[in-house]
C-alpha positions, 0 to 999 in steps of 0.5 A, spaced: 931 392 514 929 392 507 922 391 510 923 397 513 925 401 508 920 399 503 915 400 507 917 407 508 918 409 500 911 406 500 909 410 506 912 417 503 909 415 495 902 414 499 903 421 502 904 424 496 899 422 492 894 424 497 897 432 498 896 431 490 890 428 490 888 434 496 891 440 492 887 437 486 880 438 490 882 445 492 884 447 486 877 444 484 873 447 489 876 454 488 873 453 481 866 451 483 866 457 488 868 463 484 862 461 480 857 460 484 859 467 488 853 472 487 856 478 483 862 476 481 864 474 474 867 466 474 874 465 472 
């Protein structure tokens, strides 16, 4: 049962730390492309 259980909090930590990383790139990506858009003044 323990096994279980630890292996589920390892699961869901995992989880977040991979939207959070996702979220992280995105935000980053939006940067990258407001720049690089033609006429446009970067953020």
């Amino acid at each position: 049962m323990l096994k279980a259980r630890r292996k589920k909090q390892r699961t869901r930590k995992d989880l977040a730390r991979i939207a959070k990383r996702a979220k992280k790139l995105r935000k980053q990506n939006v940067k990258t492309e407001r720049a690089d858009a033609p006429g446009k003044e970067p953020v």
